[in-house]
C-alpha positions in Angstrom: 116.2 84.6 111.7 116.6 82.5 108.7 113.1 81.1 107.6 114.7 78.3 104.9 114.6 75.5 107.4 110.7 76.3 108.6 109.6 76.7 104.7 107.3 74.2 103.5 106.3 72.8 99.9 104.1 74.4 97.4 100.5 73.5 98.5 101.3 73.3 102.2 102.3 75.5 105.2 104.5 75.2 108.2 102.3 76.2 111.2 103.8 76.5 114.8 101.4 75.9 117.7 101.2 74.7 121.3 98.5 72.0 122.4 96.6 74.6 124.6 96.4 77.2 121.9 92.8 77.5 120.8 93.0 79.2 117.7 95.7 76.8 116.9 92.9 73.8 117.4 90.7 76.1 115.4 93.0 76.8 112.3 94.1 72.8 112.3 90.7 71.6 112.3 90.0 74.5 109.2 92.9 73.4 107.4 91.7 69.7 107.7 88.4 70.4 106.3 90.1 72.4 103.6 92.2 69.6 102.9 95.3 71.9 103.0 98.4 69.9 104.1 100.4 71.6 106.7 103.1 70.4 108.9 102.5 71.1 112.5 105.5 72.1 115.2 105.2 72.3 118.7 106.6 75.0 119.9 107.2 73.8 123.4 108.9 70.7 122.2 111.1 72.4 119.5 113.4 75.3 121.3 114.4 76.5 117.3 110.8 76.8 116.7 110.3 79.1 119.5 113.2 80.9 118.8 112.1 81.3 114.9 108.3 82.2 116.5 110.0 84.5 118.6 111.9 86.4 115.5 108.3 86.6 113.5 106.5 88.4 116.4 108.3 90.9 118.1 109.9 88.5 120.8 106.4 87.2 121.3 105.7 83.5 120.9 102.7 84.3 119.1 101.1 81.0 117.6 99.5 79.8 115.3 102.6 81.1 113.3 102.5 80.2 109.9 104.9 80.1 107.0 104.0 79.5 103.3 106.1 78.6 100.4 107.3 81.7 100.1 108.7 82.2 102.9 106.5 84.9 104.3 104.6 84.5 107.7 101.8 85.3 108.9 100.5 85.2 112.9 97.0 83.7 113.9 96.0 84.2 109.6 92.0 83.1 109.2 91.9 80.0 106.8 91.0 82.6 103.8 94.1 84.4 104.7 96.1 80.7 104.3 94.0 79.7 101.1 94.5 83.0 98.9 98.2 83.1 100.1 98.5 79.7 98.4 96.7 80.4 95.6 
C-alpha cells in the first residue's frame, strides 16, 4: 500500500495508534518529552489507516506504527529507534 499519503514532514513522524494501546501512551508521552512533533491517527476512527497498518505488519494491526520522512515504517520502534531514524 502506497505510504505517500501517511508520510510526514522532515522532523516529524506519522504514528498510528488506538487509545487502549499502552505502548502507544508510552511512545506519545516519549516523543512529547523529546519534543519530536508527530501526528497521531487513530486507527479505529480512520478505516485507511487500518488498512495501511494492516499492509506494514503482515495483516496485523500492529500499533504504534510509525512512518518517518522517508517513508519507511517501523512497528512499536523505542524513542531511540524514532530519534536516530530522524537524525
Amino acid at each position: 500500500m502506497d505510504v505517500t499519503p501517511w508520510t510526514p514532514a522532515g522532523g516529524t513522524v506519522t504514528m498510528f495508534t488506538t487509545p487502549w494501546c499502552g505502548f502507544c501512551v508510552r511512545l506519545k508521552r516519549q516523543l512529547t518529552d523529546a519534543d519530536i512533533s508527530f501526528t497521531e491517527v487513530d486507527i479505529e476512527q480512520t478505516p485507511d489507516a487500518a488498512v495501511f497498518v494492516e499492509s506494514q505488519n503482515d495483516g496485523n494491526q500492529t500499533v504504534p506504527t510509525v512512518v518517518f520522512p522517508d517513508g519507511s515504517t517501523a512497528t512499536n520502534p523505542s524513542l531511540a529507534d524514532v530519534t536516530s531514524r530522524l537524525a
